[in-house]
C-alpha positions in Angstrom: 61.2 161.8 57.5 59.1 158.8 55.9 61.5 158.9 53.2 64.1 158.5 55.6 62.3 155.0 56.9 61.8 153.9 54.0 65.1 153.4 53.1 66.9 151.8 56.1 63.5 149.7 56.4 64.3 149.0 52.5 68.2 148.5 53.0 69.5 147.4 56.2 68.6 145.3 59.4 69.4 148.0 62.4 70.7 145.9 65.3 68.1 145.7 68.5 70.2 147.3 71.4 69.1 146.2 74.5 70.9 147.9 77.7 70.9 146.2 81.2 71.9 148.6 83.9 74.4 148.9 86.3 74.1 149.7 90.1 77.8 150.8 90.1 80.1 151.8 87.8 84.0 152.7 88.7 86.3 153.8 86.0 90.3 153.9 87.2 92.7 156.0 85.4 95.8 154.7 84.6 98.7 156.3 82.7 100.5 154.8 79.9 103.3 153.3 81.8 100.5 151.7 84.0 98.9 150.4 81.1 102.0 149.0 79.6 103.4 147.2 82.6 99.4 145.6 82.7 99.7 144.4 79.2 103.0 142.5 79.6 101.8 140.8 82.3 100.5 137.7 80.2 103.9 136.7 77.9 105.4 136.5 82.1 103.1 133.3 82.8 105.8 132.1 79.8 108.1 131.9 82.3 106.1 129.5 84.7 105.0 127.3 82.3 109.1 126.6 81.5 109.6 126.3 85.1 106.9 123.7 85.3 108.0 121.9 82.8 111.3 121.8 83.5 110.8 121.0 87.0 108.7 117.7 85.7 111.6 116.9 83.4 114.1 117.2 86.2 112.0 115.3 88.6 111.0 111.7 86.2 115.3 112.1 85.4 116.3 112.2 89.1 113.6 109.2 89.7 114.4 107.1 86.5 118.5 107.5 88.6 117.2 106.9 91.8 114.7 103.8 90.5 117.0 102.0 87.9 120.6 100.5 87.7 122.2 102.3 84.8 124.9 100.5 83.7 126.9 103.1 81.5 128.7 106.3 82.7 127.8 107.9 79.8 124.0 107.7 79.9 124.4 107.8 84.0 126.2 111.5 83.4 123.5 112.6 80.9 120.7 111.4 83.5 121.9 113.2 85.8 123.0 116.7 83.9 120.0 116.8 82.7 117.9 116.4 86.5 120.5 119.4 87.4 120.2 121.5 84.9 116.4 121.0 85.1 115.7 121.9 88.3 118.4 124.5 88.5 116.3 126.2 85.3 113.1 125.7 86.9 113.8 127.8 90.2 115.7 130.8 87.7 112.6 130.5 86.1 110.6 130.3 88.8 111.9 133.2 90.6 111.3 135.1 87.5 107.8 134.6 87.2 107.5 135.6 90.6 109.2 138.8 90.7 107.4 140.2 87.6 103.9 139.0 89.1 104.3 140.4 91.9 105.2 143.9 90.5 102.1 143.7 87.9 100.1 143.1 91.3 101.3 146.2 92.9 100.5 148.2 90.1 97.2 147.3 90.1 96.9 148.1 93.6 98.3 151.3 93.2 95.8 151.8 90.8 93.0 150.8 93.1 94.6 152.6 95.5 93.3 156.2 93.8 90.0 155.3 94.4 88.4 157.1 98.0 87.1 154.6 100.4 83.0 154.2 99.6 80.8 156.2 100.7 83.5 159.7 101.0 83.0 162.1 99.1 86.6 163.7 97.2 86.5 167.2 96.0 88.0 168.1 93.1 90.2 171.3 93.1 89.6 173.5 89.9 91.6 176.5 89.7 89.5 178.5 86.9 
């Protein structure tokens, strides 16, 4: 046993662990669907950032039309394909972002939904 602390004292710094403690602590199951459907939910904000941008786009376009004489057809035309297009792309994209957060939400309150109320008690049925 001395031998023992000898050597790690000899060796190697063991890490001080210090442990605060918890009043609560609820652990949810979730299945691997569940799980997956939870971890997409971050590349989905992709889609709102486009739509912001976009939308900005489309927005100084329509005002730079609305604010300035543009004397050629041509760059009139672009101006204004490009507002169109921009906020026509921001909604789609928009409406996107929207669908898929709201199903991550109601997976997580499905989830949540497992757990009994506080304070009642749930017994489990074991069939030995």
């Amino acid at each position: 046993m001395s031998q023992n602390k000898n050597t790690i004292a000899e060796g190697q710094f063991l890490p001080e662990i210090r442990k605060g403690r918890v009043k609560t602590l609820t652990i949810h199951e979730i299945s691997e669907t569940e799980l997956n459907i939870l971890a997409q939910g971050s590349p989905n904000t992709i889609y709102l950032n486009f739509a912001i941008g976009l939308f900005t786009l489309a927005a100084s376009f329509l005002i730079s039309i609305l604010t300035t004489k543009i004397e050629s057809d041509r760059v009139y035309m672009t101006f204004e394909v490009i507002a169109i297009i921009g906020f026509i792309s921001s909604i789609f994209l928009f409406i996107l972002w929207k669908k898929d957060y709201k199903s991550n939400k109601k997976v997580v309150e499905e989830i949540r939904k497992r757990l009994p109320p506080e304070g009642e008690s749930k017994s489990l049925n074991t069939k030995t």
